[in-house]
C-alpha positions in Angstrom: 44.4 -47.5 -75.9 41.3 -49.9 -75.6 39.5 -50.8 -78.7 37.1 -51.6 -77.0 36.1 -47.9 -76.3 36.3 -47.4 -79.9 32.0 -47.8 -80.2 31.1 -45.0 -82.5 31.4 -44.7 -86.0 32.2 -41.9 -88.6 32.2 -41.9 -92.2 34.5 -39.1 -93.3 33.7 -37.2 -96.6 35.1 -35.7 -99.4 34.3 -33.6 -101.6 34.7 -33.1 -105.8 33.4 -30.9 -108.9 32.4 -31.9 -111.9 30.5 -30.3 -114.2 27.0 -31.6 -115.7 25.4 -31.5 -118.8 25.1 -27.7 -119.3 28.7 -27.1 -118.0 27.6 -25.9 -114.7 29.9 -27.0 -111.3 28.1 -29.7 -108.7 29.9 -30.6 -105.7 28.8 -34.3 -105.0 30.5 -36.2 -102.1 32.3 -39.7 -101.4 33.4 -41.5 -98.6 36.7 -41.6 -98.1 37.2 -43.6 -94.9 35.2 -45.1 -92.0 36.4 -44.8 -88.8 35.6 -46.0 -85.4 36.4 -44.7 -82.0 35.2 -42.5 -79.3 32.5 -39.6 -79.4 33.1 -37.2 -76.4 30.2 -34.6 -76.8 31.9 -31.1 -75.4 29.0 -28.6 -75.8 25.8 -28.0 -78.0 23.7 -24.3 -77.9 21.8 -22.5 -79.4 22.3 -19.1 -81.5 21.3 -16.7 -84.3 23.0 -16.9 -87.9 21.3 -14.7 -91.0 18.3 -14.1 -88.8 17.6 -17.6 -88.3 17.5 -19.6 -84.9 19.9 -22.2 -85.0 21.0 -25.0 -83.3 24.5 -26.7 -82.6 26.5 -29.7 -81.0 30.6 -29.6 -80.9 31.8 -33.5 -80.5 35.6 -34.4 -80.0 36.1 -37.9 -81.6 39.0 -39.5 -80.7 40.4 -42.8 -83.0 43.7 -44.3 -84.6 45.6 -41.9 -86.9 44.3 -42.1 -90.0 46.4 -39.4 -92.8 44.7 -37.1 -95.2 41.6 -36.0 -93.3 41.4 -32.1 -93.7 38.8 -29.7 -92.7 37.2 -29.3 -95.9 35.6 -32.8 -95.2 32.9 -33.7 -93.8 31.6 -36.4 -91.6 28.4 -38.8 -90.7 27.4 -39.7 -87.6 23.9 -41.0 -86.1 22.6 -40.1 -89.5 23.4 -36.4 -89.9 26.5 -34.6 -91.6 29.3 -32.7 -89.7 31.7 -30.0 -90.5 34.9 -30.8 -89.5 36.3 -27.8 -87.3 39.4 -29.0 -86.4 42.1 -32.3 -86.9 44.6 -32.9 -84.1 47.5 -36.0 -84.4 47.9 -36.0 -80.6 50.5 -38.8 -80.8 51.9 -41.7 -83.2 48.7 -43.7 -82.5 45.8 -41.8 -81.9 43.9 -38.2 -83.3 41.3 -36.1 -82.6 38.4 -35.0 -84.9 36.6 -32.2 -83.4 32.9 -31.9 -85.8 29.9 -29.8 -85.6 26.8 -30.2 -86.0 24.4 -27.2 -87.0 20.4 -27.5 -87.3 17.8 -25.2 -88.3 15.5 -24.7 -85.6 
């Protein structure tokens, strides 16, 4: 594989509670890796959710294999955050990250 398709970069998330000063839990993220590779966008819509219009974009990223990412990450990219839906190990050198994005229209 080209690194020289790898033109895209993601920051991949993670999330951790603690509690403040009146013992209630916030969740505060951290970066836990930065990754560079290839954004294939595969479909974008879209659709109702709680009686509110929203938006959506699905991208397949494709990079080395990097261990530990999970789904209850999250990921930046172009300046907005990204659930991660799904994390593939296709082979010993490469993986796919499939994230979406969701705006309120």
């Amino acid at each position: 594989m080209s690194l020289g398709i790898f033109d895209t970069r993601l920051n991949i998330e993670q999330s951790t509670i603690s509690k403040n000063a009146i013992g209630e839990q916030v969740k505060s993220w951290s970066t836990f890796t930065t990754l560079w590779g290839k954004a294939n966008y595969k479909s974008g819509g879209e659709g109702a959710e709680s009686e509110q219009k929203v938006g959506s974009a699905v991208i397949e990223f494709i990079t080395h294999n990097y261990a530990g990412i999970t789904q209850e990450m999250r990921g930046f990219l172009g300046g907005e955050y990204w659930d991660i839906l799904r994390v593939d190990y296709t082979d010993r050198q490469k993986m796919m990250i499939e994230i979406r994005k969701k705006d309120n229209t």
